[in-house]
C-alpha positions as CSV (number, residue, x, y, z in Angstrom):
1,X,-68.2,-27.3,-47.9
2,X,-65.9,-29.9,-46.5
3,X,-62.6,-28.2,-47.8
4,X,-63.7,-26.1,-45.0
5,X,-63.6,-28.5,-42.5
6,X,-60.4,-30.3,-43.4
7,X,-58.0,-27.4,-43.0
8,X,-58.8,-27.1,-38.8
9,X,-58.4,-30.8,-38.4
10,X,-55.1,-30.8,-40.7
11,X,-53.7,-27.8,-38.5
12,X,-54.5,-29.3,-34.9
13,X,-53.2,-32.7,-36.4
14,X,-50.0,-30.6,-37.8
15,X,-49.9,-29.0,-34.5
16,X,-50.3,-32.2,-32.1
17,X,-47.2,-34.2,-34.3
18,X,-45.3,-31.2,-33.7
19,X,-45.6,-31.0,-30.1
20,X,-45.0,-34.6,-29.3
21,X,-42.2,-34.8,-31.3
22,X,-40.2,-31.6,-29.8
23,X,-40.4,-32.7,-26.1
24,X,-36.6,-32.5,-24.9
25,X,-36.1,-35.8,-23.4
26,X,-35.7,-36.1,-19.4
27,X,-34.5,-38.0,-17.0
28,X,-37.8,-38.2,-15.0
29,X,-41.0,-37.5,-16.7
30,X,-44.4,-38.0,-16.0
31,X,-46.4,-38.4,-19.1
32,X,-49.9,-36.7,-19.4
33,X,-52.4,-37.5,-22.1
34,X,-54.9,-34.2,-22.6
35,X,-57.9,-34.3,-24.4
36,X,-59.5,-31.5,-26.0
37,X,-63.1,-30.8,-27.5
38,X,-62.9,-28.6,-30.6
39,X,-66.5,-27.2,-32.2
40,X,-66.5,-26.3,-35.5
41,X,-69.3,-25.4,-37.1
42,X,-70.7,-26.4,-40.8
43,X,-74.1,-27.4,-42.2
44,X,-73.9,-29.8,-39.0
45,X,-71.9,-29.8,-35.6
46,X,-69.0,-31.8,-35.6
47,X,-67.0,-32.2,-32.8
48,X,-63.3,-33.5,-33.3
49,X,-61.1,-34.6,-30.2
50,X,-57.1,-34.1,-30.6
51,X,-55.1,-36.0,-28.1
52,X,-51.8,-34.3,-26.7
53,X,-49.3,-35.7,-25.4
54,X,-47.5,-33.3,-22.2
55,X,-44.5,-34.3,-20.6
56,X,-43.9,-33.2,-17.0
57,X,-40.1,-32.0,-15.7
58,X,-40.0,-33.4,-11.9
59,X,-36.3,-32.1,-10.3
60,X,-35.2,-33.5,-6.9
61,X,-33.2,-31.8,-4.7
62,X,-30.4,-34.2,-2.6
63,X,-28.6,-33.0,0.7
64,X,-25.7,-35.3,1.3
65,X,-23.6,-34.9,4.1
66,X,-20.1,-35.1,3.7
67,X,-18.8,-37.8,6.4
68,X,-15.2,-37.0,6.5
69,X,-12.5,-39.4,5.4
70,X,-12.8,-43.2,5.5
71,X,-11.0,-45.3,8.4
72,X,-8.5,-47.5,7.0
73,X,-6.7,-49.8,9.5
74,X,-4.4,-52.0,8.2
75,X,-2.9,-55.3,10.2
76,X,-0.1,-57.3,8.2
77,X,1.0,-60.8,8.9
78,X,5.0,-59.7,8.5
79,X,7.2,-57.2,9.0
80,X,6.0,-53.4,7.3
81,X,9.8,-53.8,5.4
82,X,8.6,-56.9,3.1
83,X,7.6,-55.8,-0.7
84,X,3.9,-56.4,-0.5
85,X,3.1,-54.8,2.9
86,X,5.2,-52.0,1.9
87,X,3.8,-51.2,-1.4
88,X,0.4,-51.3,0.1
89,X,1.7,-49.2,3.2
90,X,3.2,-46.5,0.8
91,X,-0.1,-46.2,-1.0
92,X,-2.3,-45.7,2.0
93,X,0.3,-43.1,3.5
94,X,0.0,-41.3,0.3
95,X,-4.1,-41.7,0.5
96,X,-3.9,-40.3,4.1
97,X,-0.9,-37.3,3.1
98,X,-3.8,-36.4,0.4
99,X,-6.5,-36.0,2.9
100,X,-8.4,-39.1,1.4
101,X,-8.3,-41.4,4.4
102,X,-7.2,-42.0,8.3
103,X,-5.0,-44.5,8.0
104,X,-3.5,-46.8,10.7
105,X,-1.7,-50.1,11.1
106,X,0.1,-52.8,12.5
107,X,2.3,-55.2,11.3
108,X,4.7,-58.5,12.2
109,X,1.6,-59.9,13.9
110,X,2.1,-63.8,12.6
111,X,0.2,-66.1,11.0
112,X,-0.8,-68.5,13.5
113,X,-4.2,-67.2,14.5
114,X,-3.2,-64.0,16.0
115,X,-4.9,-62.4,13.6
């Protein structure tokens, strides 16, 4: 009489282990907890609640705009021809030849405050 009632409850307990353990993880998920009311009848009603776990897949859709290059104005306290300027100068021609930034400058302008 009971061996009757033990093999539904092993299955939906087999089944409900299952289920929450093959959920393919997700960035964002939204976790809902469903209950459902199972009648199985014997010599008396029994009702048995199985609680399943359901996880939710939410995608979001971005728009970006693309903005264009970055500005890049460079002022240097000496002459372009000294080895730091120039090292830094070469680079940002070479970011500006690639398409990567607008790049503009001036140099020799001091150091006393005319910056």
């Amino acid at each position: 009489m009971l061996r009757k009632f033990y093999l539904p409850v092993m299955l939906i307990a087999l089944l409900a282990v299952v289920l929450s353990g093959c959920a393919p993880a997700a960035p964002e998920t939204i976790e809902v907890v469903v209950t459902q009311e199972v009648e199985v009848e014997v010599e008396k009603e029994v009702i048995v609640e199985v609680e399943k776990e359901v996880i939710v897949e939410v995608e979001k859709e971005m728009e970006v705009e693309e903005a264009g290059p970055v500005v890049v104005f460079g002022a240097y306290a000496t002459a372009i021809e000294e080895p730091w300027d120039g090292v830094i100068h070469q680079a940002l021609n070479k970011a500006q030849d690639d398409g990567l930034i607008e790049y503009t400058y001036t140099d020799d302008i001091g150091y006393s405050g005319d910056m």
